[in-house]
C-alpha positions as CSV (number, residue, x, y, z in Angstrom):
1,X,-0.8,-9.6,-17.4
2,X,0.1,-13.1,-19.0
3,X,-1.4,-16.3,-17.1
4,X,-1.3,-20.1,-18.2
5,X,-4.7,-21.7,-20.2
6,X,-4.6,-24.0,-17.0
7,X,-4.3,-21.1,-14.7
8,X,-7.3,-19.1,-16.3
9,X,-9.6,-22.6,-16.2
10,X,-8.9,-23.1,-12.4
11,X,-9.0,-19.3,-11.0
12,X,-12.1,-17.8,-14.2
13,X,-13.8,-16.1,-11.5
14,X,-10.6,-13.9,-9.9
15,X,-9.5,-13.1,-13.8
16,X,-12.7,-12.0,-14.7
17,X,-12.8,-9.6,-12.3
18,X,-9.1,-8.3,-12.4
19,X,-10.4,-8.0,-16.6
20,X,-12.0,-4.9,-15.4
21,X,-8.9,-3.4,-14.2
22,X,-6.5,-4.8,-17.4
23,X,-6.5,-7.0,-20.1
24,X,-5.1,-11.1,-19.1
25,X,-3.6,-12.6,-22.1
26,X,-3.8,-16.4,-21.9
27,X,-1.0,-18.7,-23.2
28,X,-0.2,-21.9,-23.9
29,X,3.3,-23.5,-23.9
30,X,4.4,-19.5,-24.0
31,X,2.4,-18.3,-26.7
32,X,-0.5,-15.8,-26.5
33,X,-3.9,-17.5,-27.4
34,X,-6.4,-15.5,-26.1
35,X,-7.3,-12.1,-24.7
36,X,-9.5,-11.6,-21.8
37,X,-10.8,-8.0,-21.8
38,X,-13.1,-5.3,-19.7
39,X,-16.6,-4.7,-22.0
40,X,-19.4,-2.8,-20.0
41,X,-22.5,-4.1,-22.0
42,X,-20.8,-7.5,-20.7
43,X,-20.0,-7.0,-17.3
44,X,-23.4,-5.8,-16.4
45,X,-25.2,-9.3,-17.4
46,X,-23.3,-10.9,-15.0
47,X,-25.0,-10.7,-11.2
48,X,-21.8,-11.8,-10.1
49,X,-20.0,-9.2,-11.7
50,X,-22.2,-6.4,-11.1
51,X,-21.8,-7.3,-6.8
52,X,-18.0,-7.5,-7.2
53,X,-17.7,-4.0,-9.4
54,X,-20.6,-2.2,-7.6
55,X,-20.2,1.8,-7.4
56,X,-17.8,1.4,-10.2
57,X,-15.6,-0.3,-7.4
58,X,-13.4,-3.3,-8.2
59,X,-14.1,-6.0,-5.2
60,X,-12.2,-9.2,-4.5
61,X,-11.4,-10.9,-1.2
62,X,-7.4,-11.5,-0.1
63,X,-7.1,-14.7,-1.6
64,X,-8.1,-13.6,-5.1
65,X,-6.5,-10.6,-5.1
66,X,-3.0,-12.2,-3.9
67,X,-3.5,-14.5,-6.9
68,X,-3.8,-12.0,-9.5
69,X,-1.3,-9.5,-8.2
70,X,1.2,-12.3,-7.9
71,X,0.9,-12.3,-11.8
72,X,0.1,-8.6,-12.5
73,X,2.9,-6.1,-13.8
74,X,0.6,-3.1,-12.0
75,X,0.6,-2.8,-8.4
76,X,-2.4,-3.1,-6.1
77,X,-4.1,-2.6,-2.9
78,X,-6.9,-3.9,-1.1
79,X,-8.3,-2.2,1.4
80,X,-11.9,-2.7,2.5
81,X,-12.6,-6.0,0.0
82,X,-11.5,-2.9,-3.0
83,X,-9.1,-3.1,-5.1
84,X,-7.0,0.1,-5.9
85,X,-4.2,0.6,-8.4
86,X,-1.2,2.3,-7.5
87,X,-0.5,4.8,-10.8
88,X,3.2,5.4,-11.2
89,X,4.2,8.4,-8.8
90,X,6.3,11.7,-9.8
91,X,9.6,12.6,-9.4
92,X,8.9,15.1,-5.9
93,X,6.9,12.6,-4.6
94,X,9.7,10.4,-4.9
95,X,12.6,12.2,-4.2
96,X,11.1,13.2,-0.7
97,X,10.8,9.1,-0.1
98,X,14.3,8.9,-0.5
99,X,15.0,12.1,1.7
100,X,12.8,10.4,4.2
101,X,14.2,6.9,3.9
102,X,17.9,8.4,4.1
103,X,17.3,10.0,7.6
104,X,15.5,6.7,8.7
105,X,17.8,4.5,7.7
106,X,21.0,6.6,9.7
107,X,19.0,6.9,12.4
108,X,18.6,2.5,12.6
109,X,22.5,1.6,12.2
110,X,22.8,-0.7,14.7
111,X,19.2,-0.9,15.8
112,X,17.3,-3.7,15.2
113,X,14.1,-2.1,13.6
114,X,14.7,-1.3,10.0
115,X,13.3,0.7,7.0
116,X,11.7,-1.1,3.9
117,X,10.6,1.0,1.0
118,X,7.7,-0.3,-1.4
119,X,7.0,-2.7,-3.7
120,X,6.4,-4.3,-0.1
121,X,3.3,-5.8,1.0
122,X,1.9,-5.7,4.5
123,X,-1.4,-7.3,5.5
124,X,-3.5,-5.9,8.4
125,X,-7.0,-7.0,9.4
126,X,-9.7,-4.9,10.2
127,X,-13.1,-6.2,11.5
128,X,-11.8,-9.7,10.8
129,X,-11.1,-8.5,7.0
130,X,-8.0,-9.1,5.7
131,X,-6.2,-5.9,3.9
132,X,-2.7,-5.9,1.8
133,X,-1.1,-2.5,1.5
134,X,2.2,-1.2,0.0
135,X,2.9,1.7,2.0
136,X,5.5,3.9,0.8
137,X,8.1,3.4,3.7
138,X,7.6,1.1,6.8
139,X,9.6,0.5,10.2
140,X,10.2,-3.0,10.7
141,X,10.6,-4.2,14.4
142,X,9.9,-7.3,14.5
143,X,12.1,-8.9,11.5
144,X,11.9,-12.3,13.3
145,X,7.9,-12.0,11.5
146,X,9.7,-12.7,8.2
147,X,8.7,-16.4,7.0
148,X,10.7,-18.6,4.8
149,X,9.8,-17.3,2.2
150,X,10.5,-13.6,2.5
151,X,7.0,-13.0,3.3
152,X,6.9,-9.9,6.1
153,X,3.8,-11.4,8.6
154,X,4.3,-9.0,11.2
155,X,2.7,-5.5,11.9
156,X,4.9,-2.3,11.1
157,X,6.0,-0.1,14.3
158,X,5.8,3.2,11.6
159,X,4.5,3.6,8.3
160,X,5.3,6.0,6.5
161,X,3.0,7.8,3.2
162,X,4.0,11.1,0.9
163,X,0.5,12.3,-0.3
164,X,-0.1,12.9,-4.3
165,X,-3.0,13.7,-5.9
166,X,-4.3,10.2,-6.8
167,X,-3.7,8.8,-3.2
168,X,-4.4,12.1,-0.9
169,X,-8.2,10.8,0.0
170,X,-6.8,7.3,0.2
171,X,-3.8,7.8,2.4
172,X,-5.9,10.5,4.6
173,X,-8.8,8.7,5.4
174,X,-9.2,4.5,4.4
175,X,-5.3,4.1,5.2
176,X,-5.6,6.3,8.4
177,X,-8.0,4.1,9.6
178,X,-6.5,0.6,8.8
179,X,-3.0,1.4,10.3
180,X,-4.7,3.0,13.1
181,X,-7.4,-0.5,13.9
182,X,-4.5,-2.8,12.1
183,X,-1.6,-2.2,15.0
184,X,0.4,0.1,13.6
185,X,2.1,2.1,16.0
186,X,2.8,6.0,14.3
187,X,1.5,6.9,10.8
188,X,3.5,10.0,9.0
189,X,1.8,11.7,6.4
190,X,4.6,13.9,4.1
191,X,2.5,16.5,2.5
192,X,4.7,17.9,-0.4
193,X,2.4,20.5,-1.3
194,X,2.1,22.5,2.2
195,X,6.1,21.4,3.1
196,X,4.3,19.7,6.5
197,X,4.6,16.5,7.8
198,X,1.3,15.0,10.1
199,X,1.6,12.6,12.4
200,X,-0.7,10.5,14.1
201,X,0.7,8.0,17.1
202,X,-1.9,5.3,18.2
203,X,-2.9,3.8,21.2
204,X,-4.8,0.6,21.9
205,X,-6.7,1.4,18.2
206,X,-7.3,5.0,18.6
207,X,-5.5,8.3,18.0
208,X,-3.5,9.2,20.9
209,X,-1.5,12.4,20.0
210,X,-1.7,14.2,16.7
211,X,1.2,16.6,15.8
212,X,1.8,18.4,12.9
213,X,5.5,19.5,11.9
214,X,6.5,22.3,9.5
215,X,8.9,25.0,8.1
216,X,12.2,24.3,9.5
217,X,11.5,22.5,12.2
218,X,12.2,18.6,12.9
219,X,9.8,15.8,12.8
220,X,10.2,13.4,16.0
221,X,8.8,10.4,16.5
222,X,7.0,9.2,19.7
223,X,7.3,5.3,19.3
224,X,11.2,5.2,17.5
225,X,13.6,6.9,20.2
226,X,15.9,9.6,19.2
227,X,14.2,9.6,15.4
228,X,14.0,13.2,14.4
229,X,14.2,14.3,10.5
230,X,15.0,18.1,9.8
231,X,12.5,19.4,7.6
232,X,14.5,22.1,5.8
233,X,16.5,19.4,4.0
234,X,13.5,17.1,3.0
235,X,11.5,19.9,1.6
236,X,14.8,22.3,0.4
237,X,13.7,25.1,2.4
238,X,15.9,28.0,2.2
């Protein structure tokens, strides 16, 4: 990550911490000048440090992590106050996305709720906390929650996640429970390993049906009508 001498003087605090995570070079009328970098032995003299990277758990709050990810080639997610780094997923995990997105994106011709794939941050609250995730496909319903500046404001009708190893616990459990308290209406969980799709429709913050979808049978959704994916052809069963 590259930010500006003034940038670094104004912000120290939210680059020191995202320091942990990668190294922020510091320039000056475009040139490198400096390199701010992660040292242990450092970090642990701060008190300030060692309450924001407690656990071994990187912490910011919204507005210092929307800073530094504006800025950051990586991608991020805060859920909980922590920050997570998204690592760059596999090919399967992928190619079912685009299986997925396919489907989705037949089934909304002429609808006005459409599909949005990531890089594509959506913020949720949960006890008052504000969270920024990039889930891997999202419904959009309510397109009129779009601001001037492209910026999506609004809460997705269905999210959707394909599980890997790095993000299994994280998309089970912490995302499960933000998209359930944040206002999300269905959560679908693509697990490429077992060929089975999970799916979890809410009602007023709490899980009111819980279906699970496998082989060569077809995924339906509760809260899109007439949205039904055949499984056999996202997971090429024969």
């Amino acid at each position: 990550m590259e930010v500006t001498s003034t940038e670094i003087q104004n912000n120290f605090g939210a680059y020191l911490k995202l320091a942990q995570v990668e190294d922020v070079y510091i320039t000056r009328n475009g040139k490198r000048i400096a390199v701010l970098q992660y040292r242990e032995e450092t970090v642990e003299g701060f008190a300030e440090s060692k309450a924001d990277y407690r656990g071994g758990k990187l912490r910011m709050s919204a507005e210092e992590f929307r800073k530094f990810a504006e800025v950051s080639e990586n991608r991020y997610e805060l859920i909980d106050g922590e920050v997570f780094h998204l690592a760059s997923p596999s090919y399967e995990h992928q190619r079912i996305i685009v299986e997925f997105l396919h489907f989705i994106h037949e089934w909304s011709r002429g609808k006005k709720c459409k599909p949005i794939t990531a890089p594509f941050d959506v913020t949720l609250f949960k006890d008052d906390m504000e969270n920024i995730v990039q889930p891997d496909i999202v419904v959009v319903c309510d397109p009129e929650k779009v601001n001037d500046r492209g910026r999506y404001q609004g809460i997705p009708t269905l999210v959707f996640e394909a599980l890997s190893e790095s993000t299994r616990n994280k998309d089970m459990l912490k995302k499960l429970n933000l998209y359930m308290t944040g206002g999300v209406g269905e959560y679908w969980i693509a697990n490429p390993e077992n060929r089975e799709v999970y799916i979890y429709t809410f009602t007023m913050g709490e899980i009111g049906n819980y279906r699970v979808f496998k082989g060569k049978e077809n995924a339906g959704s509760e809260v899109l009508k007439d949205l039904s994916i055949p499984l056999e052809e996202i997971f090429m069963i024969e």
